[in-house]
C-alpha positions in Angstrom: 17.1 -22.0 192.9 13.6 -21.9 191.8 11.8 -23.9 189.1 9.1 -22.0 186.9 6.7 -24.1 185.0 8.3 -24.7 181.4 6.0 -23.9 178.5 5.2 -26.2 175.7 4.8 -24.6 172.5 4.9 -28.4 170.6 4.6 -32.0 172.3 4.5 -35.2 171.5 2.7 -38.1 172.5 3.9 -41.5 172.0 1.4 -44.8 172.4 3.4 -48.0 172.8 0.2 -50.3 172.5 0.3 -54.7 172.1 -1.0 -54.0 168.4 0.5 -50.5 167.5 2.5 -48.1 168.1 1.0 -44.3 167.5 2.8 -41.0 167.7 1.1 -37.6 167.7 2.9 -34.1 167.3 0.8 -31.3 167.9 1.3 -27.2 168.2 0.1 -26.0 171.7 -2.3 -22.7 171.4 -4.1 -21.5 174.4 -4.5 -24.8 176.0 -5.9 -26.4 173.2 -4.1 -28.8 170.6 -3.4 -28.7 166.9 -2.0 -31.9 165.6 0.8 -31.4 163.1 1.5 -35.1 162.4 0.3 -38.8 163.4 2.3 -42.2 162.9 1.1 -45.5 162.9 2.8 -48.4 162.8 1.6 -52.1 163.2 4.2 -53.9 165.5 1.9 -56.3 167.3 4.0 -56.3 170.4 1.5 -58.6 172.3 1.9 -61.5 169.5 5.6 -61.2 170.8 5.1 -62.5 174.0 6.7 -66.0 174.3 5.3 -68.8 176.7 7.0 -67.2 179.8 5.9 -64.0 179.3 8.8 -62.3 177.7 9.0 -60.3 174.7 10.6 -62.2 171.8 13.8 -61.1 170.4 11.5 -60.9 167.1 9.1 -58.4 168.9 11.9 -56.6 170.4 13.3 -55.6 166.8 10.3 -54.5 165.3 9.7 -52.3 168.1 12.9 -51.0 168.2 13.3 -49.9 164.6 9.6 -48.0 165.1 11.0 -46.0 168.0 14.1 -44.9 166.0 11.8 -43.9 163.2 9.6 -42.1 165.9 12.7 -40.8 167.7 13.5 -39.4 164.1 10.9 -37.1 164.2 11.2 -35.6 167.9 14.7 -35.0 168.2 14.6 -31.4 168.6 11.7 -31.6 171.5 12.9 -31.2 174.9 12.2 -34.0 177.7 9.5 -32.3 179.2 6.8 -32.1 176.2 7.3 -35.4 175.5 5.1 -38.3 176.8 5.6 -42.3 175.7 3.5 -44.7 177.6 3.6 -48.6 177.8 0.2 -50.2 178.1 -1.1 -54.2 178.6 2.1 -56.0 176.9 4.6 -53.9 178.3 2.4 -54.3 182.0 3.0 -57.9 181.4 6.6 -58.4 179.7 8.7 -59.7 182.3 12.0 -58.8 180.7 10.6 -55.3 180.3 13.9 -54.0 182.1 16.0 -55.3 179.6 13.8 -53.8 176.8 13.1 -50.3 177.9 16.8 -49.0 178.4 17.1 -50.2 174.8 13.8 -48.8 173.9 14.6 -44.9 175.5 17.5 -45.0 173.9 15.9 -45.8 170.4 13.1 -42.9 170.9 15.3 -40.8 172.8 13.3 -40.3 175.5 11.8 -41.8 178.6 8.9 -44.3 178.0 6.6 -44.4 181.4 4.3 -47.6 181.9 1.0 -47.2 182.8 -1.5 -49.3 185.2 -4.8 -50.1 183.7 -7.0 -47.4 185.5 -4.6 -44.5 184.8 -4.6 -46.0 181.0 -8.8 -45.5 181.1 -8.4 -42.0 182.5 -6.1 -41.0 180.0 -8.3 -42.0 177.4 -10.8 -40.7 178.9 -9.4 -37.3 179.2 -8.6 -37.6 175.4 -12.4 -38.6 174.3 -13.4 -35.5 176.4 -11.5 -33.3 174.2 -12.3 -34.3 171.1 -16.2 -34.9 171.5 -19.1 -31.9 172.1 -19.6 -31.6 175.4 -22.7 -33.1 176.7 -24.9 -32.2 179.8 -24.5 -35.7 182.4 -22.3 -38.8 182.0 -20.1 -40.5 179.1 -19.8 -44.3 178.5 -16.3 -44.6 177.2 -14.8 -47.8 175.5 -11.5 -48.5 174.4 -10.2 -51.8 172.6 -6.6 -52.3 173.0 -4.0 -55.3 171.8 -4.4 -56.9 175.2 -7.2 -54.7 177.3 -10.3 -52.9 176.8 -11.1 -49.9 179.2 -14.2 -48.5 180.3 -14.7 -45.5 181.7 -17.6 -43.7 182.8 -17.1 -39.9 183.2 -17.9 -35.9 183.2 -16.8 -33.1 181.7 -13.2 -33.6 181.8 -12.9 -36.2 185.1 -13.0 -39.9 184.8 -15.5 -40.8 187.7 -15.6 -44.8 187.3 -12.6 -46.2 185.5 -11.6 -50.3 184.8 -9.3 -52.4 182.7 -10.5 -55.5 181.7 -8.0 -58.6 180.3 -9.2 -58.8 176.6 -8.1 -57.1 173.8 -8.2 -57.4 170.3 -4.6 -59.3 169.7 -5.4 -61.8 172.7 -9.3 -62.7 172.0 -7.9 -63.4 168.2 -4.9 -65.6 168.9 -7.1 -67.3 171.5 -10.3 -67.9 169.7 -10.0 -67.9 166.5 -6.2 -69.6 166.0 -4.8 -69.5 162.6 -7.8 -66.9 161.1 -10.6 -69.6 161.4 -13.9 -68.0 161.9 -16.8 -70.0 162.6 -19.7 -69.8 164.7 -18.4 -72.3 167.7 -15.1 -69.8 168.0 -17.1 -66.9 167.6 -19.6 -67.7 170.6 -16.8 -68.8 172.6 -15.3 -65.1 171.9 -18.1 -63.6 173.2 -18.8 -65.6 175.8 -15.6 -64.8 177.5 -15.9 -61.3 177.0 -19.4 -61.2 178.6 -17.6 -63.1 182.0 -15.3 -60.3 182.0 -18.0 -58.2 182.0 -19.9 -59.4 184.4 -17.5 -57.9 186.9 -18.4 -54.3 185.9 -22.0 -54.7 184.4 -24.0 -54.1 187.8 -22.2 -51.2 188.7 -21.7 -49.4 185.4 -25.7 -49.5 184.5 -26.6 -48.4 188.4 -24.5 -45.3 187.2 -26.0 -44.6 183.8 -24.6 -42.7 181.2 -26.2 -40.1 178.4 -23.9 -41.1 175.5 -21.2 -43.9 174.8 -18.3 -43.4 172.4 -15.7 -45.6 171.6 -12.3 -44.8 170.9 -9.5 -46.4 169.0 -8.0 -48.9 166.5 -10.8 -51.3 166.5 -13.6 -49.1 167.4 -12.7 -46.9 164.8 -12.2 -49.8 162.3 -15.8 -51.1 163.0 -17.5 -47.6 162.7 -15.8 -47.5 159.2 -16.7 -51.0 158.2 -20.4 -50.8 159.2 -20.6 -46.9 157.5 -18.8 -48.3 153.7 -20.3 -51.2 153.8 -24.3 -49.8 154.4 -24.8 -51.0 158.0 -24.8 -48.2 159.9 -24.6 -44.3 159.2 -24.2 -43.2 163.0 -22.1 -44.9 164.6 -22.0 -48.9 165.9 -25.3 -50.5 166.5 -26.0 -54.2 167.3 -28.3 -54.5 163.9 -25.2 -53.9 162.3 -22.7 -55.9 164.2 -25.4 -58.6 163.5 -24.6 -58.1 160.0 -21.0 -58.2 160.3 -20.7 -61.2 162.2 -22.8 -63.4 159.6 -20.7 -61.7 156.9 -17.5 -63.0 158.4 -18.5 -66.2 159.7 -19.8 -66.7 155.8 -16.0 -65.7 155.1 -14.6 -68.7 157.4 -11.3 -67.2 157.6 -9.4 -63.8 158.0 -7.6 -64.0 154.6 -10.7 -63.9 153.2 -12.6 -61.0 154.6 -13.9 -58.6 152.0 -15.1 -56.0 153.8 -15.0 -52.5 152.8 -13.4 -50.1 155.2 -11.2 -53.0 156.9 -7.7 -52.7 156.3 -5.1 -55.6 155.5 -2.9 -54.9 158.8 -5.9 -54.6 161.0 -8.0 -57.8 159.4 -5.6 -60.8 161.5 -6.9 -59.4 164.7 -10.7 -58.0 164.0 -12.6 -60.8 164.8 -11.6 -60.5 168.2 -12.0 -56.8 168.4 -15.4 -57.3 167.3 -16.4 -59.9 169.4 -15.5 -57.9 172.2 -17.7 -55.0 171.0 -20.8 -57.4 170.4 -20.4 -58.8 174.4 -20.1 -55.0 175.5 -23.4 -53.7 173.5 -25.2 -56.8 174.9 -24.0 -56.6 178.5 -24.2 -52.9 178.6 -27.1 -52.6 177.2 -26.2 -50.1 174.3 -28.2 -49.2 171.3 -25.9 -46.5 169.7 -22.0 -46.4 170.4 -20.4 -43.2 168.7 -16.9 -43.0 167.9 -14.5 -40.4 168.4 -11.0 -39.9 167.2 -9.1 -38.6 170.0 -8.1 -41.2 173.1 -4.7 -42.0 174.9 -2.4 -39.8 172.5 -4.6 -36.5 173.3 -5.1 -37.5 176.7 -1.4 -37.5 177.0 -0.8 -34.0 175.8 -3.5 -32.3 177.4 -2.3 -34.1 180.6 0.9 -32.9 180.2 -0.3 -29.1 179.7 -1.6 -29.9 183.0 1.6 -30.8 184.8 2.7 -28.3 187.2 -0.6 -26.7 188.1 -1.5 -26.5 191.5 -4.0 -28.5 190.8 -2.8 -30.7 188.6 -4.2 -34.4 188.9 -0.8 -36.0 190.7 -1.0 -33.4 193.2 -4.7 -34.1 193.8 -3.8 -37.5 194.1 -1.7 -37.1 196.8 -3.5 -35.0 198.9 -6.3 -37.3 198.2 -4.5 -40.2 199.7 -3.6 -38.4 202.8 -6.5 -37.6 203.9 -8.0 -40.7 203.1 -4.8 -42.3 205.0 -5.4 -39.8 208.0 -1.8 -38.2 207.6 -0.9 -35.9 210.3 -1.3 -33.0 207.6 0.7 -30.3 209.7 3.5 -33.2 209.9 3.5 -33.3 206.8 3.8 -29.6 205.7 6.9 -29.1 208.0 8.6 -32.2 206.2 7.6 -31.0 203.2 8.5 -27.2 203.7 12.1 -28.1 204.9 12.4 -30.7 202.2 12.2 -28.1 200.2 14.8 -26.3 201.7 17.5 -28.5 201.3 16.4 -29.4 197.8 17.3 -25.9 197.0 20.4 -26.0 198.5 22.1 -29.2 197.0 19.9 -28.6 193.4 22.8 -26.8 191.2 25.4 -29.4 193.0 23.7 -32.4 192.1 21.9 -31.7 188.5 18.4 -32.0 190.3 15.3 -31.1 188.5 11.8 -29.6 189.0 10.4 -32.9 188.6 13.0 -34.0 191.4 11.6 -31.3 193.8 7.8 -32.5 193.4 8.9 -36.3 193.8 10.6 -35.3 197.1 7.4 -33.6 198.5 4.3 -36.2 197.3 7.1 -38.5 199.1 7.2 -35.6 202.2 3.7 -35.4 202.3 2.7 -39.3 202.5 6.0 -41.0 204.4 3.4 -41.5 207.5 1.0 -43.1 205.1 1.5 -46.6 206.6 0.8 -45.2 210.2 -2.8 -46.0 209.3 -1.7 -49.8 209.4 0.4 -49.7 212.2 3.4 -47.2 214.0 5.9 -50.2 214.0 7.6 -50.7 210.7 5.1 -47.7 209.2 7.4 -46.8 206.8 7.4 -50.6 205.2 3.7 -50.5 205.5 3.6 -47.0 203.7 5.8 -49.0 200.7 3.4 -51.5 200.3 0.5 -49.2 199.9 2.3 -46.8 197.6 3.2 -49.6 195.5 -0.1 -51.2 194.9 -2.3 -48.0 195.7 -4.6 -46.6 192.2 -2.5 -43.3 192.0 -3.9 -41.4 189.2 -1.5 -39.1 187.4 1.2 -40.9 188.1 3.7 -44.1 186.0 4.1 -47.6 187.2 8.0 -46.4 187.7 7.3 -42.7 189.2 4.8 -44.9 191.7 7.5 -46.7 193.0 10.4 -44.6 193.1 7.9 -42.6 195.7 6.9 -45.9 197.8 10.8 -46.5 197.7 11.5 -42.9 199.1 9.0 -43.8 201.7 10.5 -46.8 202.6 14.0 -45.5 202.8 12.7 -42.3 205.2 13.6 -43.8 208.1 15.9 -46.7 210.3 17.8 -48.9 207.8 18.7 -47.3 204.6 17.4 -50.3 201.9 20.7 -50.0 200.0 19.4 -53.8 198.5 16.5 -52.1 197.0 18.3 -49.2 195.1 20.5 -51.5 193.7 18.2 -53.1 192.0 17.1 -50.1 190.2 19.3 -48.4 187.2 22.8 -46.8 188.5 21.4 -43.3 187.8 17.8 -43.6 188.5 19.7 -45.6 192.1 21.4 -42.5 192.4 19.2 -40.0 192.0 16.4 -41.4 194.6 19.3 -42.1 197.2 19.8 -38.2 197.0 16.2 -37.4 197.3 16.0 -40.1 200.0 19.3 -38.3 201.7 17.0 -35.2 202.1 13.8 -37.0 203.3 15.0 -38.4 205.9 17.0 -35.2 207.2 13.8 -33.7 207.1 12.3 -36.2 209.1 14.9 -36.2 211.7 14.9 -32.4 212.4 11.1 -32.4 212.7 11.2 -35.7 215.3 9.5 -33.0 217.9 6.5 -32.1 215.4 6.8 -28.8 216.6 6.9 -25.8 214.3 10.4 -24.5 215.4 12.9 -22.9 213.6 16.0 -24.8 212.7 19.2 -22.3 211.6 20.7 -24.2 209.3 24.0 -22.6 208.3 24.6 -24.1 204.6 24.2 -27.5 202.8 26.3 -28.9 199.9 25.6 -32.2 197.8 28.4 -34.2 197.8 29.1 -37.0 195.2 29.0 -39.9 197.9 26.2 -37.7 200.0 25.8 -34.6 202.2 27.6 -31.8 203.9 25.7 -29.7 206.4 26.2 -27.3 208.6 24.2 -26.0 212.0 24.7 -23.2 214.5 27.2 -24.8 216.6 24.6 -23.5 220.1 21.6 -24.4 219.1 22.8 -28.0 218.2 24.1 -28.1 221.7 21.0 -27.0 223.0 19.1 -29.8 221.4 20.8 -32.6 222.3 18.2 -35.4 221.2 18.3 -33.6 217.9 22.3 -34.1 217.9 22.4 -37.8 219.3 20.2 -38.6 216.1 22.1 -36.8 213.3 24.5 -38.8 214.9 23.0 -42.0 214.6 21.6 -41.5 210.9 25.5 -40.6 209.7 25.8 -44.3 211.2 22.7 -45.9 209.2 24.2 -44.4 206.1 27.4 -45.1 206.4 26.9 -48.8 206.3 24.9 -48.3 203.1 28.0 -46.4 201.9 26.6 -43.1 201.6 28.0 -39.7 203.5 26.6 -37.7 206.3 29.0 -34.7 207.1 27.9 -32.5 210.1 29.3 -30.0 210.9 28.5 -28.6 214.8 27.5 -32.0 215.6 
């Protein structure tokens, strides 16, 4: 069986964000996009967040009913030109595993968390597209519900990417409770911004940058307010945040902005936003901060485009990590390459997919990652770092279904582990895992050799295979461990047929 790359004609990107939720649906032409249609709508998923950190049954509703609407209006695209993301709240919830069955099953389609970093070079990648292109570096800032990214960049690739805990929902509820604004609050505001700041300030000015450009909600609603109400033609500028921080202090309150350009939904949970802005222009030292329209939504789309290149940006990950990891590279390649191999074989029996296939060899080509720690237990120390590694490219989830295929390669199977996952997602990465380790076990030698496999069929509890019924007996090391893997999977209820053996 072989997998060509699937074209995308028309895809959609979906924002789940702790203020909004956004939705773009653009036509694909020659690698560029063409939006056909945006959606907006406040949900304010952070303000759902109860005292233990889980979303409320309130919050869970509204969001809910958005991503039916939204589901609506992609249910003729097919799973693969479709991207939803969960940002901060979703990062934080921690019933999030109750919500997001419910919440795929609203939209129709899988929704992916994302970590801070990869969040920043998505947006990045989306502020690149939409702005000129300028000779040296890019200052981008994005205000989000419960984070604000900064990212400085070229071209197209994110060089120096953070995520820092304040956002426009969480510096409002915090410092300026029930809409008060007054200069005490306000000053606290920005003093806690600033301390965030701290942590990036040194290092982001040693790099410089040519232009900055915020993207976003807030950004985008400060731009507009400073433009209609006189302040500022270009862009934001600290003269005229001056001006719009005495105007609403002089307000006192949030129900009684007046401010042209600022809309009723966004008004409860400005003051923060633009508190946040004032500490970044001070700490940063910016005069000018443009604005641009594009951000995570285009980022997702032109990242999807991406998907399935050679060089897309997961794959560069991945090789970027083992060589940083010093992985036995030509180990890897015969894992990999006979990985492959028995993918093919068992892919029509057990409904496998392309995306399947490139799981099973970033997982081929890193399972010796945690050699770099230590031999003994490698394969739990290659789980830990997969787990908590910055792996561009890739979802919270699709980062640790491959530390969990790394940590199942070899001794024990972790049957505990799967269970706690979904039974179909379980299912499917027990399957991958089958193959992994076979892989593994027929290239103990790490010898380039050639093994005659004689035919391979995915069963429902696990895996038929066949060898020359010889060369088996000539490899009897090879034999005495199929034989002891049938006997590590059997106690975690899953199949190992051999036939020769």
């Amino acid at each position: 069986m072989f997998f060509s790359k699937r074209p995308i004609d028309t895809a959609a990107a979906i924002d789940l964000g702790s203020n909004s939720f956004h939705m773009i649906v653009a036509r694909i032409e020659n690698g560029q996009i063409h939006v056909q249609d945006k959606l907006k709508e406040m949900v304010r998923l952070g303000g759902g967040l109860d005292a233990e950190g889980n979303l409320t049954p309130e919050a869970q509703e509204r969001a809910l009913d958005c991503l039916h609407r939204f589901g609506e209006r992609i249910r003729g695209l097919p799973p693969h030109a479709v991207r939803a993301v969960g940002t901060n709240t979703l990062r934080k919830a921690r019933n999030r595993h109750v919500f997001l069955p419910l919440a795929e099953t609203a939209l129709g389609h899988r929704i992916e968390i994302v970590a801070g970093r990869e969040e920043a070079r998505l947006i990045h990648l989306g502020v690149a597209h939409s702005m000129p292109k300028i000779d040296g570096r890019r200052l981008v800032m994005d205000i989000g519900g419960g984070s604000t990214e900064y990212i400085i960049g070229q071209g197209f690739e994110a060089e120096v990417m953070e995520s820092l805990h304040m956002g426009c929902v969480s510096f409002s509820r915090r410092y300026f409770r029930n809409g008060r604004i007054d200069e005490e609050n306000w000053l606290a505001a920005r003093i806690a911004a600033q301390r965030e700041l701290e942590a990036i300030r040194h290092t982001y000015r040693a790099i410089g940058w040519n232009e900055a450009v915020g993207a976003s909600g807030t950004l985008l609603s400060v731009a507009r307010v400073l433009r209609e109400q006189g302040w500022g033609e270009e862009g934001i500028t600290r003269k005229g945040l001056k001006k719009l921080r005495k105007a609403m202090i002089e307000a006192g309150h949030v129900d009684r902005l007046v401010l042209k350009g600022l809309s009723e939904q966004r008004a409860p949970v400005f003051p923060g936003g633009v508190a946040i802005v004032e500490a970044t222009l001070m700490e940063l030292d910016i005069e000018l901060m443009k604005v641009s329209d594009g951000a995570l939504r285009e980022g997702l789309i032109y990242d999807l485009i991406g998907r399935g290149e050679p060089e897309s940006i997961r794959g560069r990950t991945v090789q970027t990590l083992a060589r940083r990891l010093q992985v036995d590279e030509e180990q890897a390649r015969r894992v990999a390459t006979f990985a492959e191999r028995l993918f093919q074989g068992v892919a029509e029996d057990w409904g496998l997919e392309q995306e399947d296939l490139e799981l099973l060899q970033w997982s081929a080509s890193l399972h010796e990652v945690g050699r770099v720690i230590a031999h003994s237990q490698y394969h739990k120390h290659g789980h830990y770092l997969l787990a908590h590694a910055d792996m561009p490219g890739f979802s919270l989830q699709d980062q640790q279904s491959l530390a969990l295929l790394v940590r199942a390669h070899r001794r024990k199977f972790p049957a505990r582990l799967f269970a706690e996952l979904p039974p179909e997602e379980a299912r499917r990465l027990e399957r991958l895992a089958l193959l992994l380790r076979l892989s593994v076990l027929l290239h103990r030698s790490r010898e380039d050799r050639e093994i005659p496999l004689q035919g391979i069929r995915g069963q429902e509890a696990g895996l038929k295979i066949s060898f020359d019924e010889e060369w088996l007996e000539a490899h009897q090391l090879t034999r005495t461990d199929l034989l002891a893997e049938r006997a590590l999977l059997e106690a975690a209820g899953l199949q190992l047929k051999v036939k020769g053996a």
